[in-house]
N, C-alpha and C positions, 0 to 999 in steps of 0.2 A: 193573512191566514187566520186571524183569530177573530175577523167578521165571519168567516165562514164555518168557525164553530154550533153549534146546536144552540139555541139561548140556555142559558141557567146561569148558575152559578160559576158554577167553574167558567164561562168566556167571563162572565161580569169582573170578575176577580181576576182573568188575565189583561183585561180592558183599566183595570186598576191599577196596577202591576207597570203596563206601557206607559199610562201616564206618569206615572211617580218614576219610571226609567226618565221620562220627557223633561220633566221638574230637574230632575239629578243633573240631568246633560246640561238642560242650560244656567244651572248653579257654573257648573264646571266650565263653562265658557265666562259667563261674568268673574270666576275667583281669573281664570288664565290674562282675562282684557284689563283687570286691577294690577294682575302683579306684570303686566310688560310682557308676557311672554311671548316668544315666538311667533310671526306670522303665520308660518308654516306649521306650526301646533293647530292655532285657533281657527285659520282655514281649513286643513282639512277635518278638526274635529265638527265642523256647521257643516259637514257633508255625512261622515260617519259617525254612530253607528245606522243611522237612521235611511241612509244611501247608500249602495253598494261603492267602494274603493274604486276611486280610479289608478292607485298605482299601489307598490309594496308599501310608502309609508304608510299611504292613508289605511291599507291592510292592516299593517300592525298595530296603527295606533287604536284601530276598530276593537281589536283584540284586546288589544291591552285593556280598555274603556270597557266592554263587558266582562273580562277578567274580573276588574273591581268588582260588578256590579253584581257579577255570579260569586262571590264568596273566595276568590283568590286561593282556588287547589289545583285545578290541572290543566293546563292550557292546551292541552287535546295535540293532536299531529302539528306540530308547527311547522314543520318544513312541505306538508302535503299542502296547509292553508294559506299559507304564502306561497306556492311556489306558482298559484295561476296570474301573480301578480308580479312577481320575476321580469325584469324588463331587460339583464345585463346589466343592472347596476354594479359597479368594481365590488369585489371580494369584502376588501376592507370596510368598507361605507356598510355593507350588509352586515359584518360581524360586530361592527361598533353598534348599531342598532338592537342588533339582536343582545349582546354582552350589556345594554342601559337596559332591553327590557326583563331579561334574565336579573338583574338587580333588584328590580323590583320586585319579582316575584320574592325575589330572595325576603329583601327586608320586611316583606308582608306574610312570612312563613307559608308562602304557596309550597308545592309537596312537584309536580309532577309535570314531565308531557313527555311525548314519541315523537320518535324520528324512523324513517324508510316506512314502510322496509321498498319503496323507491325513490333512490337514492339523487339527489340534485344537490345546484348551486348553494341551497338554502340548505339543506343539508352541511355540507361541507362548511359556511359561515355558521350553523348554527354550534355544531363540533368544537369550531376555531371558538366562538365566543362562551363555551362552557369553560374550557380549559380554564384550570385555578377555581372555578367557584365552586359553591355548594351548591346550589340551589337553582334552576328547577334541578331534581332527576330525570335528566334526560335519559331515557329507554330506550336504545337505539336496533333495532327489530331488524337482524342477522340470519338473510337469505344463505343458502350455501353458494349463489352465484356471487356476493357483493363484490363488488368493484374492489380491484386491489386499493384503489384512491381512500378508500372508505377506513380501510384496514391502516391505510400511513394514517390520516388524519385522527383515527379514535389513539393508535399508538404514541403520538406525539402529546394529548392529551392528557389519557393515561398516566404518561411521565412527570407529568405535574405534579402525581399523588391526588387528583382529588377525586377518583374513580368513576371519571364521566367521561365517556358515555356509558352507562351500565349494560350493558352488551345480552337481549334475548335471544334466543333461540325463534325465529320468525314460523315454523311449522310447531313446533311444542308449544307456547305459546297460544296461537289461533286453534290448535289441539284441547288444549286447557278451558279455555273460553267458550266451545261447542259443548266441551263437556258441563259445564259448571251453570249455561246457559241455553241449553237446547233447543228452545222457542228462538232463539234469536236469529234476524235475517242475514242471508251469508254477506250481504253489503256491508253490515255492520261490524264485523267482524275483523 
């Protein structure tokens, strides 16, 4: 995408940018192959971010790895961006992954992400795995259809006291954001 820029400045300086992403990455695989880590780390990271995921980990781990690289604040829809990688992995295995990278964000004072407002597996895991923490603020974007399912699992969380999922309004909301951004395309939205 960024050969197909106009020449100037600006591609020169996103051409700059990829490489020093390129340098970073394979820092990040020499520091993982020094300290022993995980096969399954080091493999799928010499796939992503640079190759599209072949499964949910290599997904997340994608995520998590431009997370760093973007400044560690919002990790965007996480249960929309995993869930074309969804394979029927069990409940639990999903919520222990999502709950290690929810951690991180944490300890790196990241701020945010959303959930629905259509509602899946990853959804449900991501819910389970907020439960007790602080950090991300999970946004969870509240159709007037949601799934009773949706309603047990933010309530059970809830009771923790740690006030996640923070519960939007899904029309007021995309209401707010027309208004505040009127140029904006309704995909985006």
């Amino acid at each position: 995408r960024v050969d197909a820029l106009p020449d100037g400045d600006f591609k020169e300086s996103m051409k700059i940018l990829l490489d020093a992403i390129r340098i970073y990455h394979a820092r990040c695989l020499e520091q993982l192959g020094e300290q022993n880590a995980p096969s399954e780390i080091i493999d799928a990271l010499e796939r992503v971010p640079f190759s599209a995921p072949k499964n949910l980990y290599e997904a997340l781990l994608s995520i998590n790895f431009i997370y760093y690289v973007d400044g560690c604040d919002d990790i965007g829809p996480i249960d929309k961006n995993l869930y074309a990688y969804y394979s029927g992995e069990p409940i639990d295995e999903l919520e222990e992954l999502l709950r290690e990278f929810f951690s991180n964000v944490d300890v790196n004072n990241g701020w945010s992400g959303t959930l629905g407002p259509d509602y899946n597996e990853v959804t449900r895991a991501a819910i389970r795995a907020i439960k007790g923490g602080r950090r991300p603020n999970l946004q969870l974007l509240v159709r007037r259809d949601m799934p009773s399912w949706v309603w047990e699992e933010c309530a059970v969380s809830l009771a923790s006291s740690c006030g996640q999922p923070a519960l939007y309004n899904c029309d007021l909301y995309k209401d707010g954001l027309r208004r505040l951004m009127p140029n904006i395309p309704e995909c985006d939205i």
